[in-house]
Biopython code that builds the backbone (N, CA, C, O; Angstrom):
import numpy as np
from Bio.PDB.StructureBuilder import StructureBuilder

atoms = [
    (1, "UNK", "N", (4.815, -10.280, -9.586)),
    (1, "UNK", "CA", (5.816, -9.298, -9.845)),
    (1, "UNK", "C", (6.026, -8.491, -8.571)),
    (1, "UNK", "O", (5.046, -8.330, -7.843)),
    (2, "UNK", "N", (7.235, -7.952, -8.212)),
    (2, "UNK", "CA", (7.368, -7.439, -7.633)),
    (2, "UNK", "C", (8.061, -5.750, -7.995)),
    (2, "UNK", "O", (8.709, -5.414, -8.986)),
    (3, "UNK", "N", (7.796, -5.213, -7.234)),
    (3, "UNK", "CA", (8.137, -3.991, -7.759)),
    (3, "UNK", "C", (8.575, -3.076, -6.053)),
    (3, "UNK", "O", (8.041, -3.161, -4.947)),
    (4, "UNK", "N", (9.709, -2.291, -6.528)),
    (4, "UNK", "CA", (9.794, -0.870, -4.870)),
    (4, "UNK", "C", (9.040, 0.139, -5.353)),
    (4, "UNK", "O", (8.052, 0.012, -6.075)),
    (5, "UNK", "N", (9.652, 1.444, -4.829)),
    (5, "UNK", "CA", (8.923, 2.293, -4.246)),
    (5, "UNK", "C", (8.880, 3.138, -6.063)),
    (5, "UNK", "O", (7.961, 3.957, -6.059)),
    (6, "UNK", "N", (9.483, 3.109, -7.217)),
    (6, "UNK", "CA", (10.067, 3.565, -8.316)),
    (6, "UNK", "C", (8.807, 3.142, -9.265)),
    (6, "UNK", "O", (8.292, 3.858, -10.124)),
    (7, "UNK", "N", (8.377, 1.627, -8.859)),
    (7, "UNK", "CA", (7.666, 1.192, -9.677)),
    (7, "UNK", "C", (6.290, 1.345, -9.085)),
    (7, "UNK", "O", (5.522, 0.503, -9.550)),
    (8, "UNK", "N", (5.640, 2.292, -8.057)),
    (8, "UNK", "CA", (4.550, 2.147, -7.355)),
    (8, "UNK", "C", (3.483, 2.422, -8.032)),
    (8, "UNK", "O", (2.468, 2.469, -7.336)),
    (9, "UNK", "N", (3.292, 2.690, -9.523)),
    (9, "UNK", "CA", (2.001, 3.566, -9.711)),
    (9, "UNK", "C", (0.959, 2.720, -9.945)),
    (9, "UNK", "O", (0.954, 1.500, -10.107)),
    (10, "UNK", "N", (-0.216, 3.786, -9.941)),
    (10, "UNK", "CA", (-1.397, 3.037, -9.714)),
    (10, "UNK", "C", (-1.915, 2.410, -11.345)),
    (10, "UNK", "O", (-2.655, 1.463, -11.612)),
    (11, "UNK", "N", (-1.219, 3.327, -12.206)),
    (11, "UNK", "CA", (-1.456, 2.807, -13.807)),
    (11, "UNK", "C", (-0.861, 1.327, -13.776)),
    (11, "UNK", "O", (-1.552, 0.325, -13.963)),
    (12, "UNK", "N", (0.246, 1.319, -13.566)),
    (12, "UNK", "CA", (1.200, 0.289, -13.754)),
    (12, "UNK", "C", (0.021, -1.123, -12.501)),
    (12, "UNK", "O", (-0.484, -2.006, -13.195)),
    (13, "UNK", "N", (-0.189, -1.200, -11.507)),
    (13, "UNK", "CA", (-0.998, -1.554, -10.851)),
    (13, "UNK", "C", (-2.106, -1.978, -11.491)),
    (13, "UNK", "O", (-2.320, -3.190, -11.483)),
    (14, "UNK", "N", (-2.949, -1.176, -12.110)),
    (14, "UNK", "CA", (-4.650, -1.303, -13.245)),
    (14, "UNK", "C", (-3.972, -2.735, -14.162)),
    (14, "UNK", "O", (-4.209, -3.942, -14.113)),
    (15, "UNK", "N", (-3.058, -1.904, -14.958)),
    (15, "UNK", "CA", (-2.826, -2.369, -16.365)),
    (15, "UNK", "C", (-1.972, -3.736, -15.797)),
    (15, "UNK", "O", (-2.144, -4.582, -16.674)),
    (16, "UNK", "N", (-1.290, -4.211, -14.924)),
    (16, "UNK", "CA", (-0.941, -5.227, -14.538)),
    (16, "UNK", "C", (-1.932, -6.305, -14.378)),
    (16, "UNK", "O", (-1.748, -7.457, -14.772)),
    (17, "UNK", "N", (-3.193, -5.798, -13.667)),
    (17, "UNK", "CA", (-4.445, -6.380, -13.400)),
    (17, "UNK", "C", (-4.781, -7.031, -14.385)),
    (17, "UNK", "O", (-4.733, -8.261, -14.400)),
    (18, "UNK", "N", (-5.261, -6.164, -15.577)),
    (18, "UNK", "CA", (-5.983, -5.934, -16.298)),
    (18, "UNK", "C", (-5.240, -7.672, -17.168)),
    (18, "UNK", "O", (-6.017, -8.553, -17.537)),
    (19, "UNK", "N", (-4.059, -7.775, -17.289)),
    (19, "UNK", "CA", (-3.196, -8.815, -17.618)),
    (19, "UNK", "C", (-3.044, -10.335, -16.966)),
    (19, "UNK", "O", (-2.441, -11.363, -17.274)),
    (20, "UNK", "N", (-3.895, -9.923, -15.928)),
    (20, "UNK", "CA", (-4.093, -11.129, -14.907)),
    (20, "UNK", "C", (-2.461, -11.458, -14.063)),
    (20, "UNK", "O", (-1.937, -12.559, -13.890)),
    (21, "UNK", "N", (-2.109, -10.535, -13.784)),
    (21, "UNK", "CA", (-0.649, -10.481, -13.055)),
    (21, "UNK", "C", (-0.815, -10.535, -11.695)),
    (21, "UNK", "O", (-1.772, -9.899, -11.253)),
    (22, "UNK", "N", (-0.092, -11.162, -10.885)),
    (22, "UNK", "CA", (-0.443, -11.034, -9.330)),
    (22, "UNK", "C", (1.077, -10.129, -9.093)),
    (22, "UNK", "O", (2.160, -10.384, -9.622)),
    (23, "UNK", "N", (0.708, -8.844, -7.983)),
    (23, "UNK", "CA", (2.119, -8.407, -7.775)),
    (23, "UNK", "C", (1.929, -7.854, -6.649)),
    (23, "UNK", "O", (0.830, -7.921, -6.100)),
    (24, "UNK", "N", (3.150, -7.097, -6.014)),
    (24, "UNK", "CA", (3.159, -6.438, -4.857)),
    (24, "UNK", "C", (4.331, -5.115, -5.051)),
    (24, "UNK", "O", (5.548, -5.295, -5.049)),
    (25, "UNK", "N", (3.740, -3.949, -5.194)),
    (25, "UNK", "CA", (4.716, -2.915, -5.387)),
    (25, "UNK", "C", (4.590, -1.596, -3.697)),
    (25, "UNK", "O", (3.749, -1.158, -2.912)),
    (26, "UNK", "N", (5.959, -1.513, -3.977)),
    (26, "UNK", "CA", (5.880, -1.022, -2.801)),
    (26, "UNK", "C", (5.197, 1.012, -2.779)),
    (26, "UNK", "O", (5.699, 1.902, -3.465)),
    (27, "UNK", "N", (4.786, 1.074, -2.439)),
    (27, "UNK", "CA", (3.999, 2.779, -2.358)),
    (27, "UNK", "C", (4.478, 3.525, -1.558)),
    (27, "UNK", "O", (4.811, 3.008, -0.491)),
    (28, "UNK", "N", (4.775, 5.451, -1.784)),
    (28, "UNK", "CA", (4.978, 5.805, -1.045)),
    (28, "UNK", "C", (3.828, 6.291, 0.216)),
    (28, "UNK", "O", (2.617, 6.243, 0.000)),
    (29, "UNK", "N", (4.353, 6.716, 1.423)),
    (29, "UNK", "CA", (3.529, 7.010, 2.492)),
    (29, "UNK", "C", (2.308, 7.790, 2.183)),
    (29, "UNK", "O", (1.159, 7.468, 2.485)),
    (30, "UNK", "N", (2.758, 9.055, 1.423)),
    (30, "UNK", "CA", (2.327, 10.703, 1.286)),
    (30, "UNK", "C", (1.091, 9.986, 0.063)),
    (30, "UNK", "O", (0.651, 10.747, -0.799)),
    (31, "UNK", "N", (0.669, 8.668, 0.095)),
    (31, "UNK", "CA", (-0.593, 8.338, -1.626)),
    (31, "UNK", "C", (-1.865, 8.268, -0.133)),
    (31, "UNK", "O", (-1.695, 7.830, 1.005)),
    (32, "UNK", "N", (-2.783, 8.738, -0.615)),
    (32, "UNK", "CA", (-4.428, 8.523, 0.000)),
    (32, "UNK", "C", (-4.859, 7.067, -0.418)),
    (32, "UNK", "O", (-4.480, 6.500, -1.443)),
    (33, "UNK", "N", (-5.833, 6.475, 0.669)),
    (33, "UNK", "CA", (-6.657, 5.462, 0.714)),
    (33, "UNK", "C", (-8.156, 5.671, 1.079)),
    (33, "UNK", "O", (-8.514, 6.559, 1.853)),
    (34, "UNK", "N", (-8.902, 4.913, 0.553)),
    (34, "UNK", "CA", (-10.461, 5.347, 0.979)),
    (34, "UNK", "C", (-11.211, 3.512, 0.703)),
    (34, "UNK", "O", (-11.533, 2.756, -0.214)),
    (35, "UNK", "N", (-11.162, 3.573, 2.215)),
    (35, "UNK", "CA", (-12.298, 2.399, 2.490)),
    (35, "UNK", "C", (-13.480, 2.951, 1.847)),
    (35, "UNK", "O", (-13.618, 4.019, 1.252)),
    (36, "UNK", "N", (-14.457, 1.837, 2.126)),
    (36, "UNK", "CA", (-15.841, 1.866, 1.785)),
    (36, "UNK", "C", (-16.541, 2.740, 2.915)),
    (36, "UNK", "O", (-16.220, 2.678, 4.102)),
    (37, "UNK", "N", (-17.317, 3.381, 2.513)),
    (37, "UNK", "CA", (-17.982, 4.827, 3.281)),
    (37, "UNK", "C", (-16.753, 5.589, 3.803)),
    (37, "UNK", "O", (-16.870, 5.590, 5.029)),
    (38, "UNK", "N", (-15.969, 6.041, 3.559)),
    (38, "UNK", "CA", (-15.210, 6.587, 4.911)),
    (38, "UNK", "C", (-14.519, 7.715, 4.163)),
    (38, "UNK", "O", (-14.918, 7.669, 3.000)),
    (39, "UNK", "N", (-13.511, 8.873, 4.360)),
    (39, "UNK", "CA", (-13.139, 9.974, 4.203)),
    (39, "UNK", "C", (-11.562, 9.390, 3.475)),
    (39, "UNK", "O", (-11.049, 8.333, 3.840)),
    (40, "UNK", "N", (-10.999, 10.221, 2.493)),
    (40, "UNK", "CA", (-9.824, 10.094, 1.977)),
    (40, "UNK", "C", (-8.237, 10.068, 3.431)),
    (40, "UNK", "O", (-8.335, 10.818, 4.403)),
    (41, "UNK", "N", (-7.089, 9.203, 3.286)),
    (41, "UNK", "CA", (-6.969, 9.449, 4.577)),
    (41, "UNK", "C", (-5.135, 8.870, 3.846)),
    (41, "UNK", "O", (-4.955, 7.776, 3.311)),
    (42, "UNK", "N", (-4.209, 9.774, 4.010)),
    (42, "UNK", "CA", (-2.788, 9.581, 4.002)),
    (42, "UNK", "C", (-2.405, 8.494, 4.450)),
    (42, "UNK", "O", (-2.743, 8.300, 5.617)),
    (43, "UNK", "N", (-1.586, 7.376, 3.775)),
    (43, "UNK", "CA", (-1.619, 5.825, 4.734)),
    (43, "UNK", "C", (-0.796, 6.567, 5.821)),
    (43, "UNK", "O", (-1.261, 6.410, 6.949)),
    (44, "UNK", "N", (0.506, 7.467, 5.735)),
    (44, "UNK", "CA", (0.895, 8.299, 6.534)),
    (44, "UNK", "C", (0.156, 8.459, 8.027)),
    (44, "UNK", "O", (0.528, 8.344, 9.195)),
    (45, "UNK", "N", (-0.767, 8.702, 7.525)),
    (45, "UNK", "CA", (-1.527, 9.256, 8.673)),
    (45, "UNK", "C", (-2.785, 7.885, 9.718)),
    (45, "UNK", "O", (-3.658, 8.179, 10.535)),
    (46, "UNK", "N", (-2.381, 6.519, 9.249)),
    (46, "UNK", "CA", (-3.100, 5.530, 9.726)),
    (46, "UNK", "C", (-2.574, 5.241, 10.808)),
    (46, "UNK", "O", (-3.310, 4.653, 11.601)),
    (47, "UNK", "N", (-1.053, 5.551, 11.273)),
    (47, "UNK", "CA", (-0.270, 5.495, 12.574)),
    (47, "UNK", "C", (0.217, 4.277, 12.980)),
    (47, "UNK", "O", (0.120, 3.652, 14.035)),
    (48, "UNK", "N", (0.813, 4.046, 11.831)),
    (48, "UNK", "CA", (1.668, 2.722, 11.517)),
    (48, "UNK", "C", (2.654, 3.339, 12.985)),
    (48, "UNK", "O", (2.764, 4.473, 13.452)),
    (49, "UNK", "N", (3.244, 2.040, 13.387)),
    (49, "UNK", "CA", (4.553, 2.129, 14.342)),
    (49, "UNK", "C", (5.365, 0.783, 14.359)),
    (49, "UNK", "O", (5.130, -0.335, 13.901)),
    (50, "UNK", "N", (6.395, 1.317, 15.056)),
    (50, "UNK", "CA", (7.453, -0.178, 14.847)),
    (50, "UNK", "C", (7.281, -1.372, 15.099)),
    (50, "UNK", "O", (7.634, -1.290, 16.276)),
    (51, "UNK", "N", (6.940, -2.798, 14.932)),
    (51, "UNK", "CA", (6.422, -3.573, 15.229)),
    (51, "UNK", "C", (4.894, -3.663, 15.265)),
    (51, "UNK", "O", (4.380, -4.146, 16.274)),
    (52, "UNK", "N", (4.268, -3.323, 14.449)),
    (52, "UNK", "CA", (3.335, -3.380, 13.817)),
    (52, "UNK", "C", (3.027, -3.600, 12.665)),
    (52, "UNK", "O", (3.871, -3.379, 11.797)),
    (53, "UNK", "N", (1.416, -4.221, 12.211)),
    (53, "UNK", "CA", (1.142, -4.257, 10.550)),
    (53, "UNK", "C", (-0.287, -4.177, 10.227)),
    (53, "UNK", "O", (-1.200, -4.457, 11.003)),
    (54, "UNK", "N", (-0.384, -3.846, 9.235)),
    (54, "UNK", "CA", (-2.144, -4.001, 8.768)),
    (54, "UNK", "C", (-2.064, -4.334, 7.583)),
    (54, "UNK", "O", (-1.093, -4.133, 6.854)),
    (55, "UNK", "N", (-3.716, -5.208, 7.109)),
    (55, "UNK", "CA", (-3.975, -5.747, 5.760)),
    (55, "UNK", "C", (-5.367, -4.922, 5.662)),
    (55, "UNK", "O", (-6.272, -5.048, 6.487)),
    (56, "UNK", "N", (-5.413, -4.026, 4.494)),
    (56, "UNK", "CA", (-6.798, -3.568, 3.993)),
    (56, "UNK", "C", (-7.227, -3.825, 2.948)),
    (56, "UNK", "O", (-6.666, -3.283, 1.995)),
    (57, "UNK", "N", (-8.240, -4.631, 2.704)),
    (57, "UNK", "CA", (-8.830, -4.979, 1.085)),
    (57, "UNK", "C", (-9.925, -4.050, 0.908)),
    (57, "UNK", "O", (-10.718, -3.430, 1.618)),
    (58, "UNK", "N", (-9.567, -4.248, -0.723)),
    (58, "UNK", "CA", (-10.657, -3.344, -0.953)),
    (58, "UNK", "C", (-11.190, -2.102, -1.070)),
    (58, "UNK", "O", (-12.340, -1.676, -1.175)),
    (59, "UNK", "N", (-9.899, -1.514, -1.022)),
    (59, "UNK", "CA", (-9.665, 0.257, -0.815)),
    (59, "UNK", "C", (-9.383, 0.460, -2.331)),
    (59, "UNK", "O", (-8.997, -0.234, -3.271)),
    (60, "UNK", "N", (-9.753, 1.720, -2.118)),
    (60, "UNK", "CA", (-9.609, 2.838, -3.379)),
    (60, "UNK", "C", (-8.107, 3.841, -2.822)),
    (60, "UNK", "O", (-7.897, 4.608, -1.882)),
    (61, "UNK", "N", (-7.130, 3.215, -4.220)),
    (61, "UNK", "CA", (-5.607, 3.785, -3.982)),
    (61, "UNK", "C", (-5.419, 4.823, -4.619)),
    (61, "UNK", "O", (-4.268, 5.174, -4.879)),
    (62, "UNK", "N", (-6.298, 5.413, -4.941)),
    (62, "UNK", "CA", (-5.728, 6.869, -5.623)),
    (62, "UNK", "C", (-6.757, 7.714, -5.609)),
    (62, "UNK", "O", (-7.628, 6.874, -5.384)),
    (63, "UNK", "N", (-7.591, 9.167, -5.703)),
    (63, "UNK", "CA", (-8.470, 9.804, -5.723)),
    (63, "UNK", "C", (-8.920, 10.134, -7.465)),
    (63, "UNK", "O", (-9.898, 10.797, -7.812)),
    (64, "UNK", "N", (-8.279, 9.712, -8.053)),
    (64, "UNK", "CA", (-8.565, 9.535, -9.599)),
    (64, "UNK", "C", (-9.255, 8.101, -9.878)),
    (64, "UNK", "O", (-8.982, 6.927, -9.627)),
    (65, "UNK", "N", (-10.378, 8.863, -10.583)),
    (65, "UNK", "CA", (-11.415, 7.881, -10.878)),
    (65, "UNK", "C", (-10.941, 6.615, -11.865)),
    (65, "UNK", "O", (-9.826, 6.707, -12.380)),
    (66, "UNK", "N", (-11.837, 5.328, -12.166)),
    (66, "UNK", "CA", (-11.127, 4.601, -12.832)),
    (66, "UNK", "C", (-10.479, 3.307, -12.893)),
    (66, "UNK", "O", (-10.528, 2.473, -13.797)),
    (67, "UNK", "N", (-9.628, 3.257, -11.364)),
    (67, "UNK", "CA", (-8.713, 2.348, -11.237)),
    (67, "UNK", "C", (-9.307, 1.078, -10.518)),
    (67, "UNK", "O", (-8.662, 0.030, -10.554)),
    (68, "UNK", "N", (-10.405, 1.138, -9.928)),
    (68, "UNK", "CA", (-10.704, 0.051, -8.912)),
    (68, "UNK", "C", (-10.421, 0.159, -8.052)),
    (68, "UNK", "O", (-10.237, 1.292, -7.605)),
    (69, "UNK", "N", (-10.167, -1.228, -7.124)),
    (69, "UNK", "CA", (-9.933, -1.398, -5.735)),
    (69, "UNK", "C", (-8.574, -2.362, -5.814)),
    (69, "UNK", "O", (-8.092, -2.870, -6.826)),
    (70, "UNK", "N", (-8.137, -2.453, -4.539)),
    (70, "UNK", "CA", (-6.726, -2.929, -4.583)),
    (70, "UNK", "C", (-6.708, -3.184, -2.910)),
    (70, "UNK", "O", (-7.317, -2.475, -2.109)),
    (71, "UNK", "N", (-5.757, -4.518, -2.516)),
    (71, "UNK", "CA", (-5.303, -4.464, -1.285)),
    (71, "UNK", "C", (-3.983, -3.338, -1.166)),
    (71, "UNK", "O", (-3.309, -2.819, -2.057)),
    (72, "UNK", "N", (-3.925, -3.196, 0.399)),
    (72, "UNK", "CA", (-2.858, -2.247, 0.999)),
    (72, "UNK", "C", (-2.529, -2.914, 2.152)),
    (72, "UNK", "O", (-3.413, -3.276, 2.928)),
    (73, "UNK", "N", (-1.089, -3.171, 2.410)),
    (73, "UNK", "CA", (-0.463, -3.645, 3.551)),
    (73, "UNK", "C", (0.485, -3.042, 4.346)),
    (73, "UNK", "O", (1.551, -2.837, 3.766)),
    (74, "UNK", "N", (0.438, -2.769, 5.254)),
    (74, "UNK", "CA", (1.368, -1.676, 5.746)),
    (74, "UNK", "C", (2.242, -2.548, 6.962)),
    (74, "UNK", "O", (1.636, -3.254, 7.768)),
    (75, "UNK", "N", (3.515, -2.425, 6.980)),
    (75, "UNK", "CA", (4.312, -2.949, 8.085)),
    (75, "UNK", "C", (5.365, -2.167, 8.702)),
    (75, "UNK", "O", (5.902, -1.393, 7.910)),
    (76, "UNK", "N", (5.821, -2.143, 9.901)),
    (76, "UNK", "CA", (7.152, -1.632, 10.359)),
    (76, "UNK", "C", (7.983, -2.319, 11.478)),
    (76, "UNK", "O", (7.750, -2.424, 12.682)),
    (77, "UNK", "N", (9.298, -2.868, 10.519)),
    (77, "UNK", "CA", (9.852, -3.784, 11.389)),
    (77, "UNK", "C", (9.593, -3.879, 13.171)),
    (77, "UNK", "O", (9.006, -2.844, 13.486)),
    (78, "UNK", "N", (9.722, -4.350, 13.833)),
    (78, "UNK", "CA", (9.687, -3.799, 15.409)),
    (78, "UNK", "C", (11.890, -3.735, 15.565)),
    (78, "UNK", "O", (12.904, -4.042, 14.938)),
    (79, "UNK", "N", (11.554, -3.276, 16.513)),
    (79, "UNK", "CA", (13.375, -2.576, 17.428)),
    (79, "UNK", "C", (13.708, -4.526, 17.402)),
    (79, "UNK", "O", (13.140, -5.448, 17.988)),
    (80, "UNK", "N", (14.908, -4.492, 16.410)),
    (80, "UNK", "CA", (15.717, -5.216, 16.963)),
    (80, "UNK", "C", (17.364, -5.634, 16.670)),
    (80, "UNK", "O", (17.950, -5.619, 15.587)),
    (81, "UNK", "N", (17.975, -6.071, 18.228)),
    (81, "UNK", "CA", (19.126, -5.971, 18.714)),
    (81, "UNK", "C", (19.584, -4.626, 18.532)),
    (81, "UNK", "O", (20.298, -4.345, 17.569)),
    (82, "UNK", "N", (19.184, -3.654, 19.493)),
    (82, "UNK", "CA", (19.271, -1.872, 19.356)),
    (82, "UNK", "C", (18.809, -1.699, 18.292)),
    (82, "UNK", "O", (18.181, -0.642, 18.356)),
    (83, "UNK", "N", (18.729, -2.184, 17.160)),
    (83, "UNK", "CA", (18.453, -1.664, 15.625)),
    (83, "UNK", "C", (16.770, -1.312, 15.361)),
    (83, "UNK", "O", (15.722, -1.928, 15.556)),
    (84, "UNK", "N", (17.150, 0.084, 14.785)),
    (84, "UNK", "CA", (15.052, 0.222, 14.284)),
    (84, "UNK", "C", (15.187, 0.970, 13.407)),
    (84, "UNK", "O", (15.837, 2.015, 13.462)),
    (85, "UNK", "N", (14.512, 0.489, 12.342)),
    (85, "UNK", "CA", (14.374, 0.575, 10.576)),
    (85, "UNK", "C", (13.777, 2.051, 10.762)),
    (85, "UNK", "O", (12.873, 2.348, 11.542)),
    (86, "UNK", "N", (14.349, 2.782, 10.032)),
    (86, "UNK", "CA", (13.910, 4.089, 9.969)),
    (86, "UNK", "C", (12.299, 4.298, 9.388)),
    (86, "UNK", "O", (11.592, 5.268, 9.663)),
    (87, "UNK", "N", (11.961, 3.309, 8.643)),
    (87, "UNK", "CA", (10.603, 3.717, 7.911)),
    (87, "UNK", "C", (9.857, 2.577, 7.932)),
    (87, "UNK", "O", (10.323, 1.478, 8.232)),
    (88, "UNK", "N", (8.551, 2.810, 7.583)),
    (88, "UNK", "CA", (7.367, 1.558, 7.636)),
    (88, "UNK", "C", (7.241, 1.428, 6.000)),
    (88, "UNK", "O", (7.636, 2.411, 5.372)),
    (89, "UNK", "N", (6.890, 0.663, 5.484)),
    (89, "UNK", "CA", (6.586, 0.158, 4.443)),
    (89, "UNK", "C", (5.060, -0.327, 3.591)),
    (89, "UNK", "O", (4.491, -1.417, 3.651)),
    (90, "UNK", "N", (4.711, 0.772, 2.893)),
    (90, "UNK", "CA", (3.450, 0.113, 2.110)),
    (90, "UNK", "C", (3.619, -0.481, 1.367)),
    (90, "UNK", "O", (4.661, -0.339, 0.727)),
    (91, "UNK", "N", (2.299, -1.911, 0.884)),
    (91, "UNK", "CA", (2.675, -2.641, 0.153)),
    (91, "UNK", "C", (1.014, -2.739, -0.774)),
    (91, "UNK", "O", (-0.090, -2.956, -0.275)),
    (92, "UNK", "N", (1.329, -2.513, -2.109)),
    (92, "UNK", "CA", (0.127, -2.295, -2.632)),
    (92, "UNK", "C", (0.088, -4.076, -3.579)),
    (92, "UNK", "O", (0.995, -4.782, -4.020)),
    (93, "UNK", "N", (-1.319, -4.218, -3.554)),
    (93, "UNK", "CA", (-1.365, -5.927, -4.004)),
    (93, "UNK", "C", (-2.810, -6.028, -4.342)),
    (93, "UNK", "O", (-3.886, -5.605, -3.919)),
    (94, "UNK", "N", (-2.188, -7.039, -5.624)),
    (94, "UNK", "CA", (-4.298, -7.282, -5.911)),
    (94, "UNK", "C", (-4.620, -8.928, -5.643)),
    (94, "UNK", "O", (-5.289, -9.672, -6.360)),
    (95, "UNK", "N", (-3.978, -9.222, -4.479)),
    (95, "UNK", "CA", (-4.440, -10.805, -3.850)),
    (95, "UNK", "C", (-3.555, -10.928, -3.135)),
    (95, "UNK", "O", (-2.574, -10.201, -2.984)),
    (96, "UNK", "N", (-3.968, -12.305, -2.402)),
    (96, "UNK", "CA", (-2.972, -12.891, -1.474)),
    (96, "UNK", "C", (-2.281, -13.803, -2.312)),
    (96, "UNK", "O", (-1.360, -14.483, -1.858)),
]
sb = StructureBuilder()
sb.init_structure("model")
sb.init_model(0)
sb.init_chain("A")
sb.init_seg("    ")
for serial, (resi, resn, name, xyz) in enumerate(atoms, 1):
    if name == "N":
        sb.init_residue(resn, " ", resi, " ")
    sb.init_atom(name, np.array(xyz, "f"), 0.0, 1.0, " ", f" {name:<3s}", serial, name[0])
structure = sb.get_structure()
């Protein structure tokens, strides 16, 4: 399933799981992530840039207890032909 930025939540995400659904919904910037040992951290603030991407498994997508773990993918087109996409894109997923 796919889902944008409308359908991002982390319930909808669990309970998809929980159904054996494979999906990819898109998240906004301003949601927290928390690797294993490490401090709560704005994907916002991971310093995504244009032409760039990252894959994180295994993170905790929300600070409410409960939900599990989940991949996070973050991309932002790179500049092209003068053109550059105003925003980067999270992508929340429970597999490849």
């Amino acid at each position: 399933m796919l889902g944008d930025r409308e359908f991002g939540s982390f319930k909808l995400a669990y309970w998809l799981c929980q159904k054996q659904v494979k999906f990819i919904l898109m998240v906004k910037q301003g949601r927290y992530i928390q690797s294993e040992n490490s401090d709560y951290i704005r994907l916002s603030d991971l310093g995504l840039l244009p032409g760039t991407s990252f894959y994180l498994s295994d993170v905790k997508v929300t600070k409410q207890k409960g939900f599990g773990t989940f991949d996070i993918a973050g991309y932002w087109r790179r500049k092209y032909r003068v053109k550059q996409e105003d925003e980067d894109w999270y992508l929340l997923t429970n597999g490849t």
